[in-house]
TORSE-678298 format. One record per residue: x, y, z of N, C-alpha, C in turn; residue in three letters. Coordinates in steps of 0.02 Angstrom, whole numbers, plus 50000, padded with zeros to 5 digits. Layout:
N
XYZXYZXYZALA/...
***
This chain:
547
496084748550113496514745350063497244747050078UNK/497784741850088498394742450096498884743950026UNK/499574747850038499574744949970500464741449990UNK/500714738949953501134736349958501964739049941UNK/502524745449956502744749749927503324748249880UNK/503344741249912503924737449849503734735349791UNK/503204735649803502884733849719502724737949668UNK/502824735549603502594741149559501974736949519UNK/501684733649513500824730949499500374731949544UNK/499744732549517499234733649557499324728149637UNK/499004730349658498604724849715497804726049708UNK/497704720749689496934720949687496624715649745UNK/496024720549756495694719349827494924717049814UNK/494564711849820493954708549820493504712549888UNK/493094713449862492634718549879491994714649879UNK/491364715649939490724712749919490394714949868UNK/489974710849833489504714549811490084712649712UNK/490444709149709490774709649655491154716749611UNK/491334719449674491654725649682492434725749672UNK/492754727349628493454727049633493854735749641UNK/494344737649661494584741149661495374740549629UNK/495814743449573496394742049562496814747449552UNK/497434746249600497584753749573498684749649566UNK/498664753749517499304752149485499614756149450UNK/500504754749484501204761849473500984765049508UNK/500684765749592500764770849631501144774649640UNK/501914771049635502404774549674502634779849608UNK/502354778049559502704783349494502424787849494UNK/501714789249541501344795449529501844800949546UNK/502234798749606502284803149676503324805349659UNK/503274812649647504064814649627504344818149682UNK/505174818649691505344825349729505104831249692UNK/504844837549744504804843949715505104848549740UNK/505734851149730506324854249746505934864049755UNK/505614864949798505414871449787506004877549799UNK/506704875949829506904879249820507734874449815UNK/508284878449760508674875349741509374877849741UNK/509894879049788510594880349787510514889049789UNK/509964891049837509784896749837510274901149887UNK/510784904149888511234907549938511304915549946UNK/511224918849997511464926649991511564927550058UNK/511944932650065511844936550130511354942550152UNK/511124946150213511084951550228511014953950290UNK/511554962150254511934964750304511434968450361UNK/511604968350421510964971850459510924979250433UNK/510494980550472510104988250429509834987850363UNK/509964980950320509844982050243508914979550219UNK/508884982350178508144977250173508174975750086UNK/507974970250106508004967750041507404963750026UNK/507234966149963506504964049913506874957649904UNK/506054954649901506254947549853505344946449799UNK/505684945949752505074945949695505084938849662UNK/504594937349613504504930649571503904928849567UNK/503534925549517503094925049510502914918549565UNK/502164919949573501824914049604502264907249612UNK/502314905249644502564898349650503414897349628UNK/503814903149639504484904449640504764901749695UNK/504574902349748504764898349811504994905049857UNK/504464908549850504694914949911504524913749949UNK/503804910849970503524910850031503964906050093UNK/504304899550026504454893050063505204898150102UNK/505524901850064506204903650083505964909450156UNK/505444911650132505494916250227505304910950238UNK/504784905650246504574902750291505394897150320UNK/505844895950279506544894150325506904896450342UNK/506924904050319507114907450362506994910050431UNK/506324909850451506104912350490506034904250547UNK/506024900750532506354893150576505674890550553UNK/505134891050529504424888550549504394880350473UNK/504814881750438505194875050408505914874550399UNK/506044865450393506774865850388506874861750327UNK/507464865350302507654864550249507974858950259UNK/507944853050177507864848750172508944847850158UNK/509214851850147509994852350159510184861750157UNK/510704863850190510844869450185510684870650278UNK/510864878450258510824880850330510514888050342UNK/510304890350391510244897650396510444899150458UNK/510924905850461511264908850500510614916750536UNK/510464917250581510294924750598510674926850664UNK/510524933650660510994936450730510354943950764UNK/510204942050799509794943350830508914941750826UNK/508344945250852507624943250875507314942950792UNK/507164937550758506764935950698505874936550727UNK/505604941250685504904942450687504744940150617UNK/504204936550604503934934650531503204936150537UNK/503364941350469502344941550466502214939650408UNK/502104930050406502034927050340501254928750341UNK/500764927850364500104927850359499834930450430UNK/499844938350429499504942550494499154937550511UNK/499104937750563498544935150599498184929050635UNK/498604926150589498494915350573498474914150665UNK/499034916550684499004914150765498574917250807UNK/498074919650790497564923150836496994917550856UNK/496844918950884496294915050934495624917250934UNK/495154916850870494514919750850494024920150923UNK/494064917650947493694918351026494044921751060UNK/494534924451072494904928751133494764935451085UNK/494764941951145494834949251129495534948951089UNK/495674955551050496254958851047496684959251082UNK/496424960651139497094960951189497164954351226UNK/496984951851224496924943651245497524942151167UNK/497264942451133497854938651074498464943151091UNK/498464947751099499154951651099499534949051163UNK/499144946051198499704943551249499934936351252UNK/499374933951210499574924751195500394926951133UNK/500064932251078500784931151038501394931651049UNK/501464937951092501954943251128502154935351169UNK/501724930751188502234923351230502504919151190UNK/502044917251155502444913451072503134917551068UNK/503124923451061503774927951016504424926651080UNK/504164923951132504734924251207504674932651222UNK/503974937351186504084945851248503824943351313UNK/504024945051356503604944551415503134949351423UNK/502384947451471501914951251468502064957551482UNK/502504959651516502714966651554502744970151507UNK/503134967151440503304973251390502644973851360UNK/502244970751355501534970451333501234977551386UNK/501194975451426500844982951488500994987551469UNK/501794989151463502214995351452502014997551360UNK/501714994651322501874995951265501054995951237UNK/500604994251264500054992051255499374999351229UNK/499815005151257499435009651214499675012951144UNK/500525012651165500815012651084500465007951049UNK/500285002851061500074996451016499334996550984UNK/498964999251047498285003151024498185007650994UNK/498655013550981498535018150969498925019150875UNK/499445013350857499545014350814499205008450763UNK/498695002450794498324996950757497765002650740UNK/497425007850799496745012550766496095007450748UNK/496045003050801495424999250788495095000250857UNK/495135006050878494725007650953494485003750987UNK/493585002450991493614996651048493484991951035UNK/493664989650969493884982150934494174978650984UNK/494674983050998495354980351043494974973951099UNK/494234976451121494044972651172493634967451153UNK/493774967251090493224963051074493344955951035UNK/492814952051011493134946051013493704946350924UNK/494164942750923494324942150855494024939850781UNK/493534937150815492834933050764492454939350735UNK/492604944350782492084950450728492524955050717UNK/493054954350679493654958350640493454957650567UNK/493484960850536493804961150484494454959950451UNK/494604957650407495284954350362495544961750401UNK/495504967750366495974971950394496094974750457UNK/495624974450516495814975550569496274968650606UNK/496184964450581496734960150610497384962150590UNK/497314962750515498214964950497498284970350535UNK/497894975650555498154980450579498234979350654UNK/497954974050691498084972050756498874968550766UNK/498804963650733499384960150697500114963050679UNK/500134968050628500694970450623500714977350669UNK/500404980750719500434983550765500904980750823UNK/500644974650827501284971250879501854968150875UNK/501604965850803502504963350797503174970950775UNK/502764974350747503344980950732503324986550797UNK/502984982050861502944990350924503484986450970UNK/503664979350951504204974851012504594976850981UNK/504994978550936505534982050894505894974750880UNK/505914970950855506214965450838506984965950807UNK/507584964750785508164965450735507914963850679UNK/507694958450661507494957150597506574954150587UNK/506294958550528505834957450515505754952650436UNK/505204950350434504914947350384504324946450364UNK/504324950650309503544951050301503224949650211UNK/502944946650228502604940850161502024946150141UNK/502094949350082501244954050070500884956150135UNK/501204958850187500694959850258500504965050217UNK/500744970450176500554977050164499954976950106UNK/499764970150070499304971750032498724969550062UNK/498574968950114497744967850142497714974150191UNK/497034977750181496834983350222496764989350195UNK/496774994050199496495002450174497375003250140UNK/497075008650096497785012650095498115014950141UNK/497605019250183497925022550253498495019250301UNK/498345014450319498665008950361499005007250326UNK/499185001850233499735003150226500165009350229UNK/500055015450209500655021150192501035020650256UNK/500345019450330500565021850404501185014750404UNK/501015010450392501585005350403502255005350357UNK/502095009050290502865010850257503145016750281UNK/503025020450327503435025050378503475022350397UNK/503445018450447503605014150531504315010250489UNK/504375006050436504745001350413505205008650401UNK/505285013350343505545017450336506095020750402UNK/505525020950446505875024150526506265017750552UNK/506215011350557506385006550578507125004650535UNK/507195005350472507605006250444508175008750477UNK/507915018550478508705021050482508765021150567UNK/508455016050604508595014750679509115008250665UNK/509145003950601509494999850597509434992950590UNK/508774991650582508424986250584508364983650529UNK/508324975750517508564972350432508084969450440UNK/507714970650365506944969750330507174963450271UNK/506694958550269506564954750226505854955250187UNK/505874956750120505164961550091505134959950059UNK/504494952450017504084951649973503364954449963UNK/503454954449901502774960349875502584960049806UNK/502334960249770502024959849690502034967049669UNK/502234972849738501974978949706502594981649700UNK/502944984449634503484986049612503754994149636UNK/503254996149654503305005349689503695002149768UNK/503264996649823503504996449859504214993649849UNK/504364988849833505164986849830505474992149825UNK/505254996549769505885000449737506015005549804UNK/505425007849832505555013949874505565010349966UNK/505485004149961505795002750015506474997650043UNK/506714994349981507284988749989507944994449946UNK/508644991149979509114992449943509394988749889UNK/509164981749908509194977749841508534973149849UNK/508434968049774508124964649762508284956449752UNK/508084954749760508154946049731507684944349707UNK/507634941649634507104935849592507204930949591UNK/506934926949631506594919949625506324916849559UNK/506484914249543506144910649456506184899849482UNK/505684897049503505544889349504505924888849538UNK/506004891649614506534888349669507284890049647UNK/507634894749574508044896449600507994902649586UNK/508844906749639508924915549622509434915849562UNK/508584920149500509194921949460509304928849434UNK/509224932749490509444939649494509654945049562UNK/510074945749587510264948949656510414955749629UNK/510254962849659510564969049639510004971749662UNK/510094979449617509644985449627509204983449612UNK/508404985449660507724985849655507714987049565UNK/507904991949534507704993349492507874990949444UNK/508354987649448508764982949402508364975249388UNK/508324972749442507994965649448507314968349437UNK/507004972649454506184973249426506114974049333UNK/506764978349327506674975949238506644970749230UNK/507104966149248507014960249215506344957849208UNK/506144957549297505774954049298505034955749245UNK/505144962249250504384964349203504644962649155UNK/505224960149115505124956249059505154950649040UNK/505244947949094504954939749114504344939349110UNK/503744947649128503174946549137503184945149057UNK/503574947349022503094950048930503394946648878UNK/503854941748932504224935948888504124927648895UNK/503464925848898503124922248903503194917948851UNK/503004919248788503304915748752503894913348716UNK/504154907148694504684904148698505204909248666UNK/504854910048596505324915848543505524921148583UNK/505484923648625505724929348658506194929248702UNK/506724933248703507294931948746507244939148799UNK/507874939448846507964946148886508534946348882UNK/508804953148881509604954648883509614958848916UNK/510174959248964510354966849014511194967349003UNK/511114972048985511694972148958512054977949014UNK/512634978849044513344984949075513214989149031UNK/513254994749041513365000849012513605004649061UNK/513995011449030514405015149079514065016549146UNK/514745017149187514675018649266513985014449289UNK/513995007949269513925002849304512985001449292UNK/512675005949241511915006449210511995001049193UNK/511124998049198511114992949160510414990649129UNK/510584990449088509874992549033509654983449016UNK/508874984448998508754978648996508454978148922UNK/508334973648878508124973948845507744966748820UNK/507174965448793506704961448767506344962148717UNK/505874956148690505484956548645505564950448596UNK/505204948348567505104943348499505184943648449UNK/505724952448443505974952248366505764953448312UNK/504924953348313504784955348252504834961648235UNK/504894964748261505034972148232505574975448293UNK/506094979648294506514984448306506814987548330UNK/506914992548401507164997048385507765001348368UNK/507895003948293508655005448276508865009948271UNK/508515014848298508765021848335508305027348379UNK/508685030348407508265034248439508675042348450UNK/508255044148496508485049748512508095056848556UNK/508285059548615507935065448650508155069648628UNK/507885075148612508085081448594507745085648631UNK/507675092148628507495098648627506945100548589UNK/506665105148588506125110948550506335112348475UNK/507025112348474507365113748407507625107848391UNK/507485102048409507875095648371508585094048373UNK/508905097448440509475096648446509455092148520UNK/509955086448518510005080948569510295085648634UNK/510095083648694509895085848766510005078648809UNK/510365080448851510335075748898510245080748986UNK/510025085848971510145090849023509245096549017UNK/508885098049047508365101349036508235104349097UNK/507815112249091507835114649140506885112349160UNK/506575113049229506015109449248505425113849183UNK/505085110549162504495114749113504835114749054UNK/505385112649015505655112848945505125107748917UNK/505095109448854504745104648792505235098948764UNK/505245094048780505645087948721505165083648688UNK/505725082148640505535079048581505945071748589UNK/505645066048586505605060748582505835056248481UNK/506255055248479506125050348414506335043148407UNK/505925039048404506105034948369506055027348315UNK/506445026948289506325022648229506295015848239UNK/505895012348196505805004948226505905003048147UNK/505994996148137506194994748100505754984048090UNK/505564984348053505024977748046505404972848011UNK/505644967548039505924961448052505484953348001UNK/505004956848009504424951347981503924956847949UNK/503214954747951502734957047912502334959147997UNK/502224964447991501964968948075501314971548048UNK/500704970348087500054972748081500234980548127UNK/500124985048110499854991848151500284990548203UNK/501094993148213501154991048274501364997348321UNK/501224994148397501055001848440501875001748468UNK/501875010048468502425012748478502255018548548UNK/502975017148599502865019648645503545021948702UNK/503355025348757503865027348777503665029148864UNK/504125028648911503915026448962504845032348987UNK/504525036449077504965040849088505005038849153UNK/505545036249202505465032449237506055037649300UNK/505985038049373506295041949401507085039549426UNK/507435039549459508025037449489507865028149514UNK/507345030049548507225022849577506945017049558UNK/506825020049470506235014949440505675016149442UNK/505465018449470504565024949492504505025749417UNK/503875022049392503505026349339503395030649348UNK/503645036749300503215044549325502755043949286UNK/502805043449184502475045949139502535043249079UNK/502025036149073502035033148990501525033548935UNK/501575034648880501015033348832501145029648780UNK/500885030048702500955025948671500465028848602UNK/500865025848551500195026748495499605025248489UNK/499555019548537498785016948525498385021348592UNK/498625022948645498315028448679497955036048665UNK/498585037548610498735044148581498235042848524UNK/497975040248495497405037548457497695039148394UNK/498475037848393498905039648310499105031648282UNK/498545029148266498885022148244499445021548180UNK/499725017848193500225016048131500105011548083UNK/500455013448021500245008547970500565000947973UNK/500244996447919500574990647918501324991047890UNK/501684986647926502434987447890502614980247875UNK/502974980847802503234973947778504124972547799UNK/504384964947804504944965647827505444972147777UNK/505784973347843506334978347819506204986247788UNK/505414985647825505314993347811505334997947875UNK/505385003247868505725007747946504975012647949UNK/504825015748015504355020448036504715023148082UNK/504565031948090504785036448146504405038748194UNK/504165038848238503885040548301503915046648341UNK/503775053348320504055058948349503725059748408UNK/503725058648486503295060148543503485068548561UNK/502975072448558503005078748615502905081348667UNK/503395081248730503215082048794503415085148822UNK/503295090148863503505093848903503685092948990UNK/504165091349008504565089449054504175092449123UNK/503755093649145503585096649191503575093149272UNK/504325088849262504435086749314504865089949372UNK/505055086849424505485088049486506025087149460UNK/506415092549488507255089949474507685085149479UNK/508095081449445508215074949465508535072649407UNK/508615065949416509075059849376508335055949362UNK/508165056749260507855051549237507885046749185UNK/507515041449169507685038449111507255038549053UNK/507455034949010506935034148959506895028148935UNK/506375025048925506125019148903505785018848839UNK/505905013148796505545012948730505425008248710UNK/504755006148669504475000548646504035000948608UNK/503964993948565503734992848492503514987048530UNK/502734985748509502234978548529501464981848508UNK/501344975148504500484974248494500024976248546UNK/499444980748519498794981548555499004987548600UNK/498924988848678498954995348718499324993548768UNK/499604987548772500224988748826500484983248781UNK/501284980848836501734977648774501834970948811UNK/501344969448872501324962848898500904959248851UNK/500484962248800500124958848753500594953048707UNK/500984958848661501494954148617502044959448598UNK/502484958448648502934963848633503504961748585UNK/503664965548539504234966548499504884968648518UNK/504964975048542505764977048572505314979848619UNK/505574980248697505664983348745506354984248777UNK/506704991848753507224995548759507124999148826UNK/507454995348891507244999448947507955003948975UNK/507715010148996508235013949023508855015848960UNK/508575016948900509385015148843509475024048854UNK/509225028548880509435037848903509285038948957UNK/509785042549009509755043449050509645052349021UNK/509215055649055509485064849061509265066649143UNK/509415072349140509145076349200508905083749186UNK/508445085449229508155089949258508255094649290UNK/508315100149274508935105749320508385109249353UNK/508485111149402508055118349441507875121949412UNK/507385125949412506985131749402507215137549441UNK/507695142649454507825146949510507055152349518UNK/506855154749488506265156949483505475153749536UNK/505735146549529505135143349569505505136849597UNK/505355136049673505595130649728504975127349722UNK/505055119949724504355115749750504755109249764UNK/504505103849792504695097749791504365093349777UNK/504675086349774504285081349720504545079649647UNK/504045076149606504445073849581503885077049515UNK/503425079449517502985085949466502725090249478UNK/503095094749419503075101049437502095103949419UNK/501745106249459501185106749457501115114249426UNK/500615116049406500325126349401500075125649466UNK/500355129449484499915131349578499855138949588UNK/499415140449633499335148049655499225146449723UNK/499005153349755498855154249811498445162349840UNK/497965161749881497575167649906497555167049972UNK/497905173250011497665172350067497235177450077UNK/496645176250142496215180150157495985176650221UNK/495815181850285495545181550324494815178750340UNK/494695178450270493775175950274493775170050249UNK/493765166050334493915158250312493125155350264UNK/493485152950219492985148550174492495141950205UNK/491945144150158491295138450188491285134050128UNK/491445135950090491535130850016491455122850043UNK/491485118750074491765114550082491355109850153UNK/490915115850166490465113750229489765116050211UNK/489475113950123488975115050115488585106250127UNK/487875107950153487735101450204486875101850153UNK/486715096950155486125095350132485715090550185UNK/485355093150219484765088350264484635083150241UNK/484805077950291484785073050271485405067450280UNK/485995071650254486505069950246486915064750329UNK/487215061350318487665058050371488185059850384UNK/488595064850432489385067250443489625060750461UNK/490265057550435490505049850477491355053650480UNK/491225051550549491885053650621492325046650618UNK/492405041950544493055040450559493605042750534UNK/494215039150515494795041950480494685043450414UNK/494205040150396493985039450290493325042150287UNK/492985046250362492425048750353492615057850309UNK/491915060150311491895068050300491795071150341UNK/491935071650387491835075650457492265080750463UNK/493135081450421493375085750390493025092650405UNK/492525091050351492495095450301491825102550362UNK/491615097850419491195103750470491455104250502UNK/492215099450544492355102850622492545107950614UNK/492525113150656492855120650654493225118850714UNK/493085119750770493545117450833493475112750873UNK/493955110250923493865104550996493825099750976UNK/494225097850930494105088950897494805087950898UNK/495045083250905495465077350891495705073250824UNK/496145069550815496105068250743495655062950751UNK/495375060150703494955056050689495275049050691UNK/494885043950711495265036450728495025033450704UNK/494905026250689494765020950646493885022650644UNK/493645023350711492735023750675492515028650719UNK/493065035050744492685039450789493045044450785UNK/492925049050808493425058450823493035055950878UNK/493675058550932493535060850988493455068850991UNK/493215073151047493215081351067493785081951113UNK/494045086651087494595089551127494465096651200UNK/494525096851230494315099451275493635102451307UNK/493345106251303492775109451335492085109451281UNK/492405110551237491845110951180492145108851111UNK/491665107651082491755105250985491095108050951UNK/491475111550903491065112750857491155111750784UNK/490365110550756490345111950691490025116150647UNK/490085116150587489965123550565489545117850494UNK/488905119650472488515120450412488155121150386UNK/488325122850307487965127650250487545124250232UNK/487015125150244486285123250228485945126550161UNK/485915125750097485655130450062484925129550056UNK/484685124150098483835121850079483505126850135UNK/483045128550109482265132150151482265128250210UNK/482315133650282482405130750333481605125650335UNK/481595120650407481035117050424481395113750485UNK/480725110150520480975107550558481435101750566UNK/481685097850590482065093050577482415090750649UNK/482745084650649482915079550686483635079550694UNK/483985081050756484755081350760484655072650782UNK/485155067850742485385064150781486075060450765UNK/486355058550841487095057350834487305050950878UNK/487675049050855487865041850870488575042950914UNK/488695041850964489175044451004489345040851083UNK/490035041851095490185034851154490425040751209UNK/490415043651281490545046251321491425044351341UNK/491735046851375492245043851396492165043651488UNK/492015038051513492015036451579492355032651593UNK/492475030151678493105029351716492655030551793UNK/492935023851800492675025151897492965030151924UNK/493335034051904493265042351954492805047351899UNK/492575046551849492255050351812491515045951759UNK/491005043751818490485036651775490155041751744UNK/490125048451747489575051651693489925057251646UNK/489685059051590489935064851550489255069851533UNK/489345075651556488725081051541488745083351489UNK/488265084851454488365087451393487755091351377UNK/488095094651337487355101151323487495101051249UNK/486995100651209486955100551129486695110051118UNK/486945111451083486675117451041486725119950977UNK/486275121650948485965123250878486095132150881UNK/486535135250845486605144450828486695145450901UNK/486755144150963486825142251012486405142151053UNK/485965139851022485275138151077485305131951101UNK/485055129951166485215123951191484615119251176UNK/484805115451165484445111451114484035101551144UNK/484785101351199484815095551240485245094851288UNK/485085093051342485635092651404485595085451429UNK/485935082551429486215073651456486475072951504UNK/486515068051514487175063451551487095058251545UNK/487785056251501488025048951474488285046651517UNK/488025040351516488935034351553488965027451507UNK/488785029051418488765023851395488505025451308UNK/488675021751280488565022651205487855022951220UNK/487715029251159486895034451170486875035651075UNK/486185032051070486005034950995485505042651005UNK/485915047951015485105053151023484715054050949UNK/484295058350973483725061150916483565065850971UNK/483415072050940483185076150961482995082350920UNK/482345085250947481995089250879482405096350865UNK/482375099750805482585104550808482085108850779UNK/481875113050808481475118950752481535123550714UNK/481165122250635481555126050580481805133150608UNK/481605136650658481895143150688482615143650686UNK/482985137050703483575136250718484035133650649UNK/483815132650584484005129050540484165136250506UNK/484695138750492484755143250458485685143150385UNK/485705147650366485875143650291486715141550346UNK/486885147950381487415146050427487445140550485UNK/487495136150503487135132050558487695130450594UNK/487765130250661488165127850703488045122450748UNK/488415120050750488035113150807488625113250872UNK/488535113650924489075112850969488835110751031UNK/489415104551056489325101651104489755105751173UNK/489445104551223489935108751284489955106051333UNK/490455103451334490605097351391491165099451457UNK/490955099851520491175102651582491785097651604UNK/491425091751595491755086151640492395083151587UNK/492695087351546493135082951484493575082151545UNK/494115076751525494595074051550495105068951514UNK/495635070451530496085065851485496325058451547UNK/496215053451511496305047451547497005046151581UNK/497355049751571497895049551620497905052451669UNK/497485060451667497265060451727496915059051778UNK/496395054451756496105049051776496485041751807UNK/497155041551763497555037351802497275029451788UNK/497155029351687496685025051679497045022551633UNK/497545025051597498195025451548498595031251544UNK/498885032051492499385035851479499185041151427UNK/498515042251401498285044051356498215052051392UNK/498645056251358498705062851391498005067851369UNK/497615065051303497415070351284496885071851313UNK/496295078951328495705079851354495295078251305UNK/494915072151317494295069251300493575068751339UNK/493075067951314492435068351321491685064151295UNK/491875067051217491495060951186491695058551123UNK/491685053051102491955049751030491295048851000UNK/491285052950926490635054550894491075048950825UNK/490495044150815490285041950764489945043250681UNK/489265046050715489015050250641488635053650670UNK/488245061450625487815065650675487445067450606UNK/486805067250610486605070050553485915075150559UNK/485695078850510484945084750507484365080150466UNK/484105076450506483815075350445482925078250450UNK/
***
C-alpha cells in the first residue's frame, strides 16, 4: 500500500476478498522530537565532568555527538585530541572471534595500530583478569567479562578524552572500584573524562563538576554536589504542587530547598551536650539536633528527619522518626512540633553538613513536605590523643603475638576452597601463591601451601583439585608432588588442565592439616621468552577440596 504524502485523507485501497484497508492523517501522527535543545558548555582538559538526568534527558544522545557516532541536527562540536567512547562496552565485538581477536579488530576501528596492541597486550590482560577467556570465543563471556575486556582496552591506549555511558554499572564490585582508580590515576596524568552515571557517590567522588539534563535541555552546570541536590529533588518533586529553591548563601554555599508545603521547617538548630549552639566539635562529641516544623495544612503523623552529609555530598549518616520507631502525632494547620535527635559525632575530621526534613512514610521521595538541604555547615576537629583516617571514627584495638592464628582456616570435609578473586582460598594459603585472578591463584615459586583446621574425627577421604599447569615449548611438562602433613601423597606430570582425585588415609587427616604442592620445574614466562610476565609460576589452582 502506497500512501500519498501530500495528502491529508485516507487513500483507500480495494483488496480481494472485499477487504478494505484505510488509513487517514498519517502525516499528523509523525512530530519533530528535539532530544536535545540549545545545549552548550565547555571542558577544560584534565577536567571530568558528570552529567546526570533522568531517563530520557538526552545524555546518551549528547555523548553519542559528541563522540562523532551522530550528527547533530544544528550546532557544532569542537575536540582537541584522541576521543574514546564507551557508550555500550562491547557492542563492537565480534561474538565468534577470541578476545584477542576483538582487541585487535577495535584497537583498528580506534586508528591504534596493531603494534601498540603487541606492546600493550599483557597490560591489557592482566588488568581485564579474565585469564584464558582471553582465548576464547566472545559468545561464551559473560555481560561482565566483556566490560571488563572492553574497558581494559580502551583505558590501556591512553586516549585524551574519554567517554563513558554507565560502563561502571555492569560487572562485580571489584572491577568497578579497579576501574575508579585507573580513571582517578588517569585524571591527575591529565586526561578529560566525560561521566554519566545514576550513581550519585560516583559523580561526586569522581567529576569536578556536574551537568543536569532535564527533556533535552541543561538546567544545571556546577559542583557535583550542588547539581545532585537539585537533582534529588527533582527526584521528590514529582508532583506539580511542589517547587525547588537553591538559594547563595555565604562564601558561595548553596543550599537547596523543596517540598509541597504542607508542613515546615521554621527553625532549627546543632548544639552540644549542654544545649549550647556548636558549629565546631572535637571527633567522638555528643550533639544535639533540633528541630521545629510547623503544619501548613492538616498533617497525618508526619516523619521527621535528618541527614549528615561529608564535603563532597557523600552520605555519611541519616535517620528519621519513622526509623527511630518515635512516631509523631497528628498536627492541625498552624500547630508546631520539636524534634530533638541525639548523636554522637563519631566521625573523621573534616567539613560537614546538615540536612533536614519533614515528609510522609520512611523516606521523603514518598511525599515530601520541606527538604532543607545543607542549611549548617560544622566541622570536626582532631582527636590529638588518637590518629586514624577516613571519614569514621571506629573503637579499634589491637594484639600482637607471634602465634599466628588458625581462626579463620577452620575447614569442614567436604567443603570447596575456590582460587578466584571472590573465592575463599584466603583464608588456607599460608605460602607460594600469587594473588588470585579472575578464576585461578597461580603458585609462586617452588612450593604452595595450605594450612587446615579440621575439627571432625579423622577418616579416610578424597583430595581433589581442579588445576591448569603452566607450559611452553621449552617447558611441555610441570612435575608435581602433592603432600598431606608431608607425606607424599601423588606425583604427576601435567602438560594440560587435570581434574585429580586422589585417596587420602584417615592417618593423614589430622585436626592440623597441610596440603602442599612442590613443584621443581616453576618458571616465570618471561623466562621462557613467552611474554613479559616476570613472575615464577607453575600451576593455576581452581578449587581443591577433602571430601
Amino acid at each position: 500500500m502506497l500512501l500519498d504524502p501530500k495528502q491529508q485523507t485516507a487513500i483507500e485501497i480495494e483488496l480481494p476478498e472485499d477487504v478494505a484497508i484505510r488509513v487517514q492523517n498519517v502525516s499528523k501522527r509523525f512530530k519533530d522530537f528535539w532530544a536535545l535543545r540549545e545545549v552548550s558548555f565547555d571542558v577544560r582538559q584534565g577536567e571530568c565532568v558528570g552529567i546526570v538526568g533522568f531517563n530520557g534527558a538526552g545524555k546518551s544522545t549528547l555523548l553519542q555527538i559528541i563522540a562523532d557516532t551522530l550528527q547533530p541536527t544544528s550546532g557544532d562540536v569542537q575536540t582537541n585530541g584522541q576521543v574514546v567512547a564507551m557508550l555500550e562496552l562491547g557492542s563492537g565485538f565480534d561474538p565468534e572471534y577470541t578476545g584477542v581477536e576483538n582487541l585487535y579488530m577495535n584497537a583498528a576501528l580506534l586508528g591504534v595500530p596493531s603494534k601498540t596492541i603487541d606492546e600493550q597486550l599483557d597490560e591489557i590482560a592482566a588488568f581485564a583478569e579474565i585469564g584464558e577467556h582471553l582465548h576464547k570465543p566472545v559468545k561464551t563471556y559473560s555481560s561482565g567479562l566483556v566490560v571488563r575486556l572492553a574497558f581494559s582496552l580502551y583505558t590501556q591506549i591512553g586516549p585524551d578524552i574519554m567517554i563513558i555511558d554507565e560502563a561502571l554499572s555492569v560487572g562485580d564490585s571489584y572491577f568497578a572500584h579497579k576501574c575508579a582508580r585507573l580513571i582517578k590515576k588517569y585524571r591527575q596524568a591529565g586526561k578529560t573524562f566525560l561521566f554519566v552515571s545514576h550513581n550519585d557517590s560516583a559523580v561526586k567522588s569522581l567529576c569536578d563538576r556536574a551537568i543536569l539534563l532535564d527533556q533535552g535541555c541543561l538546567l544545571r552546570d556546577g559542583k557535583p554536589a550542588d547539581v545532585l541536590d537539585y537533582y534529588d529533588a527533582m527526584v521528590a518533586t514529582r508532583e506539580r504542587e511542589q517547587e525547588i529553591r537553591q538559594i547563595e548563601k555565604e562564601k558561595g554555599r548553596v543550599i537547596t530547598r523543596s517540598g509541597n508545603g504542607l508542613a515546615r521547617i521554621e527553625r532549627f538548630e546543632l548544639m552540644n551536650a549542654d544545649n549550647e549552639p556548636r558549629r565546631r566539635f572535637d571527633v567522638g562529641a555528643q550533639a544535639r539536633i533540633s528541630c521545629v516544623i510547623e503544619a501548613q495544612h492538616k498533617v497525618t503523623a508526619p516523619t521527621i528527619g535528618f541527614m549528615i552529609r561529608d564535603r563532597l555530598g557523600n552520605d555519611i549518616h541519616g535517620t528519621n522518626t519513622f526509623h527511630l520507631k518515635t512516631p509523631t502525632q497528628n498536627l492541625e494547620a498552624g500547630q508546631q512540633v520539636e524534634a530533638i535527635f541525639e548523636t554522637q559525632l563519631d566521625l573523621g575530621p573534616g567539613e560537614y553538613s546538615l540536612t533536614l526534613a519533614v515528609h510522609q512514610g520512611p523516606e521523603h521521595l514518598e511525599d515530601n513536605h520541606d527538604w532543607f538541604d545543607r542549611l549548617i555547615v560544622f566541622q570536626v576537629l582532631p582527636e590529638k590523643e588518637r590518629f586514624f583516617t577516613g571519614v569514621a571514627s571506629l573503637p579499634s584495638a589491637v594484639t600482637i603475638s607471634d602465634q599466628i592464628s588458625t581462626i579463620n582456616r577452620s575447614y569442614q570435609l567436604g567443603d570447596s576452597i575456590d582460587f578466584s578473586d571472590t573465592g575463599n582460598s584466603h583464608r588456607y594459603r599460608v605460602s607460594g601463591w600469587h594473588k588470585p585472578e579472575h578464576e585461578h591463584t597461580w603458585s609462586a615459586g617452588q612450593k604452595a601451601t595450605l594450612q587446615l583446621n579440621i575439627k571432625e574425627p579423622a577418616r579416610d577421604a578424597t583430595l581433589r583439585a581442579d588445576l591448569t599447569p603452566f607450559v611452553c615449548p621449552a617447558l611441555p611438562n610441570q612435575q608435581v608432588e602433592i603432600q598431606v602433613n608431608d607425606q607424599t601423597v601423588e606425583s604427576v606430570s601435567l602438560s594440560n588442565n587435570a581434574k585429580l582425585e586422589i585417596a587420602v588415609p584417615k592417618e593423614l587427616i589430622q585436626r592440623e592439616t597441610t596440603v602442599t604442592f612442590r613443584l621443581p620445574n616453576a618458571a616465570s614466562p618471561a623466562e621462557m621468552q613467552v611474554s613479559t610476565d616476570d613472575r615464577v609460576i607453575a600451576l593455576a589452582l581452581r578449587s581443591l577440596s577433602l571430601t
